[in-house]
N, C-alpha and C positions, 0 to 999 in steps of 0.2 A: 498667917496663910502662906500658903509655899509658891514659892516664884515659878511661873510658868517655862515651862523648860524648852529648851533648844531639840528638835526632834531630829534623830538622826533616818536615815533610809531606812531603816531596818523597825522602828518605831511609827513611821508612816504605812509602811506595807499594810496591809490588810487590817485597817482601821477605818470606822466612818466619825471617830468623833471632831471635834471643831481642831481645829490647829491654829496657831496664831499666824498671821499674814507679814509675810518679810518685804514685800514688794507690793505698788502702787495698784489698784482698781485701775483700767487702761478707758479711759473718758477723753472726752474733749478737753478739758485741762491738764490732762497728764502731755497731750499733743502739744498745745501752747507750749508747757514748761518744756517740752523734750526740745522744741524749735527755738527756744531762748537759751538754753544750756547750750545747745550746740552751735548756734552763733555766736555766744559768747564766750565758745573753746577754741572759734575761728580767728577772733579778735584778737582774744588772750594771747595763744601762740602765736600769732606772729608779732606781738606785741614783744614779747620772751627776744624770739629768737631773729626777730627783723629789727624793731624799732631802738631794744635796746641793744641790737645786734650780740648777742649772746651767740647765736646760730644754732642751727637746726642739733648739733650732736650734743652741745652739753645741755640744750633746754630740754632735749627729749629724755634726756637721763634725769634730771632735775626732776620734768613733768611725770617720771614714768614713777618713779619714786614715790612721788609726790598721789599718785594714783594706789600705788599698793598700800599708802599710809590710811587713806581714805576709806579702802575696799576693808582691811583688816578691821577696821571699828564699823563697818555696816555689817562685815558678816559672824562679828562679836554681839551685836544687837539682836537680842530677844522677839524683837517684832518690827513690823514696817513701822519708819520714823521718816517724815518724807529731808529734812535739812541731810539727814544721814545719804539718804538712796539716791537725791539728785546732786549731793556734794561728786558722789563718786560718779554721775554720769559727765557731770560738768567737767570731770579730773580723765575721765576718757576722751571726753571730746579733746580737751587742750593739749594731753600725748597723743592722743590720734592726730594734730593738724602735724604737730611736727615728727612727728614719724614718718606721714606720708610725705613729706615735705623731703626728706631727709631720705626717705627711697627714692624718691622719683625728682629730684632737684640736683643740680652742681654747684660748679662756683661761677659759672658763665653770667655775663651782664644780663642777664635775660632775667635771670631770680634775685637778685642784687637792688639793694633802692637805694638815693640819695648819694648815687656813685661810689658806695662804697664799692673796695678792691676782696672783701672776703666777710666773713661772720663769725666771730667769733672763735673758738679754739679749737684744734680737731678737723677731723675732715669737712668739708661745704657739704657732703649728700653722694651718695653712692651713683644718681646721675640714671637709673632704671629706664625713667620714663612713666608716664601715668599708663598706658597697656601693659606694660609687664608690670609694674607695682602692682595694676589692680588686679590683674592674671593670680600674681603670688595670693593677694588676700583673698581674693575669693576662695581659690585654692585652701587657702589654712581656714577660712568660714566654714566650709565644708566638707572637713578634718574634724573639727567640734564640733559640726551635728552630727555625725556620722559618728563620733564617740559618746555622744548624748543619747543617741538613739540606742546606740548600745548596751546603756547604762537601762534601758527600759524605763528612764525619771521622763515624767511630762516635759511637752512644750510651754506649757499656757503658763504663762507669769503668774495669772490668781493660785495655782495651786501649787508654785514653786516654794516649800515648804523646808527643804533637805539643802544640809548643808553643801551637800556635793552637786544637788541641781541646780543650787544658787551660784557657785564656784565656773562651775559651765555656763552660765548663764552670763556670768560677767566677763567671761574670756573672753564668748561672742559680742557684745558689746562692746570691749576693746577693738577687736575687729574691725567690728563692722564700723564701727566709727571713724577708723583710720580710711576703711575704704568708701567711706560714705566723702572723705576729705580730699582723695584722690578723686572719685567721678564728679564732687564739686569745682576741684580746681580743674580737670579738664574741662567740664562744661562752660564755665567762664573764663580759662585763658586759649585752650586750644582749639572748640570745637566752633568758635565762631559767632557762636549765641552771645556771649558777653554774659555783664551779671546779671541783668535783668531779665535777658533770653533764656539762660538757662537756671534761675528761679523759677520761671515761668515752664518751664521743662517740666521739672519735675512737681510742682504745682499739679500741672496736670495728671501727670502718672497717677502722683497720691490722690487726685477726683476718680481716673477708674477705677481704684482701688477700694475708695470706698464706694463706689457703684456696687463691686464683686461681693460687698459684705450681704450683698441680698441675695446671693449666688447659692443654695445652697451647696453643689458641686466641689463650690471653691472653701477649703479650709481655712477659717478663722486666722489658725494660728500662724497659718504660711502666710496671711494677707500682712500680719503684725509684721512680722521679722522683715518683711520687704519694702513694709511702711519704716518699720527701724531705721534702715539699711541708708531710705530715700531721706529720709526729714534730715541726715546728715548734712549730703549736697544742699539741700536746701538751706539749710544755717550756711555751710560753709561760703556759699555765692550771695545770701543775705549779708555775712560778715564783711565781704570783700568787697562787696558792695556801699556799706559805709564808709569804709574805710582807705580805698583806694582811689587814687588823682583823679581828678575830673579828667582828666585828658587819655585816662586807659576805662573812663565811661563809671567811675566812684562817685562817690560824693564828699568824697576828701577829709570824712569827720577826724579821721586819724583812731592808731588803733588804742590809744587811750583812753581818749574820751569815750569813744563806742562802749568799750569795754568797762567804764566805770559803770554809764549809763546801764547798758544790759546786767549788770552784776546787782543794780539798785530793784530794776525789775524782775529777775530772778530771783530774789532775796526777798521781795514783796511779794511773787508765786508762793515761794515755801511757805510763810509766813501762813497764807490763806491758807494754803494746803495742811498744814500743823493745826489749823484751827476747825476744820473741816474731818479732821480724820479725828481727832479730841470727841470732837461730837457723834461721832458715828460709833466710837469705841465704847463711851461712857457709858450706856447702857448696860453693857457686855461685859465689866468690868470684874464686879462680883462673881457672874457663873464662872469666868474665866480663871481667875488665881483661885477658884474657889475651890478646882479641880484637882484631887489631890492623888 
């Protein structure tokens, strides 16, 4: 039987038959995994680029790497594999902390722990600030939809089928994840809320937000990418939150531990998730490669 094939744009057009699925069904589990990935990209990078003082410019090269190695064997895969698709989200999250670290940070004592006098090799951080960091990402967020929409390829993750809507798909993702790490770290170092104030920030947002999924006015797909956008902040002040001194209001697990721990629960997410999609597919299996 012949191997199900990778569909290009031009192969989706004006077709209603089945297509295999490259990306996750969006559930209440997909939500958990995306808020355990993402604190766990919180932990991870500063783990990288703080704890083993690396610093923010070679870890983000490292991570960025480290991210395209990832992206290239999920967008090689023939169909949604969830260890494949949340590898690469987890590998966004962990270049996202230290990118936005690394725009919007210096070398001043203020981003600095354990008294060191610098981090690692290369410049400390370009020094932005979180309002223009986040200015810029928005800015380039909204540069890829406006090239996505141009492309005429869906919004909606279920029907993201095409190698080039998948391509746009994960730029935004990189994005938004960086800037999901920037309005994290302002809301727990700058805006006053602390970690816990500002989990609970955005906590809330994400409860209006799924209020508006009853809305019908309000579009599905715009309510996702904004949930995207939030569950960042939210890992990022959940991460800093374990990990940060009791005395800047952490709970001081340190960014290794946290980070082992979260990687053990992640890796226990995928697991279910690989066994879950196993089940759902197997039926499907036959008509599927059957199709010649």
């Amino acid at each position: 039987m012949p191997e199900p094939e990778v569909l290009t744009d031009l192969d989706v057009a004006g077709t209603d038959r089945y297509v295999l699925r490259k990306l996750p069904e969006v559930t209440l589990a997909f939500w958990v995994m995306k808020i355990a990935a993402t604190t766990l990209g919180e932990t991870a990078g500063d783990l990288f680029a703080q704890t083993l003082k690396l610093g923010y410019f070679l870890t983000t090269i490292a991570l960025f790497l480290i991210f395209v190695a990832t992206l290239v064997v999920q967008l090689r895969s023939r169909r949604y594999h969830p260890f494949f698709y949340w590898t690469v989200i987890l590998s966004t999250s962990m270049a996202g902390t230290t990118m936005s670290d690394f725009m919007n940070r210096d070398a001043s004592a203020e981003f600095l722990t354990d008294g060191a006098k610098s981090l690692g090799w290369g410049p400390q951080g370009l020094g932005l600030g979180y309002p223009t960091g986040a200015a810029i990402l928005i800015s380039l967020l909204l540069v890829i939809f406006v090239i996505w929409k141009c492309t005429g390829l869906t919004f909606a993750i279920r029907d993201i089928v095409t190698f080039r809507a998948e391509a746009l798909f994960w730029a935004a993702i990189l994005v938004s994840n960086t800037l999901g790490t920037s309005m994290g770290d302002f809301l727990s170092d700058s805006s006053g809320l602390g970690y816990a104030g500002g989990a609970l920030l955005v906590t809330g947002v994400l409860a209006v937000l799924v209020g508006l999924m009853r809305v019908p006015a309000v579009p599905n797909v715009v309510l996702f990418w904004i949930a995207f956008v939030l569950t960042r902040p939210l890992g990022a002040t959940a991460g800093d939150f374990l990990t940060k001194p009791l005395a800047k209001g952490g709970l001081d697990l340190g960014t290794a531990g946290s980070s082992a721990v979260l990687l053990a629960v992640l890796i226990g997410l995928m697991g279910y998730a690989h066994v879950q999609e196993r089940r759902t597919a197997a039926p499907k299996d036959t008509t599927l490669t059957g199709v010649s």
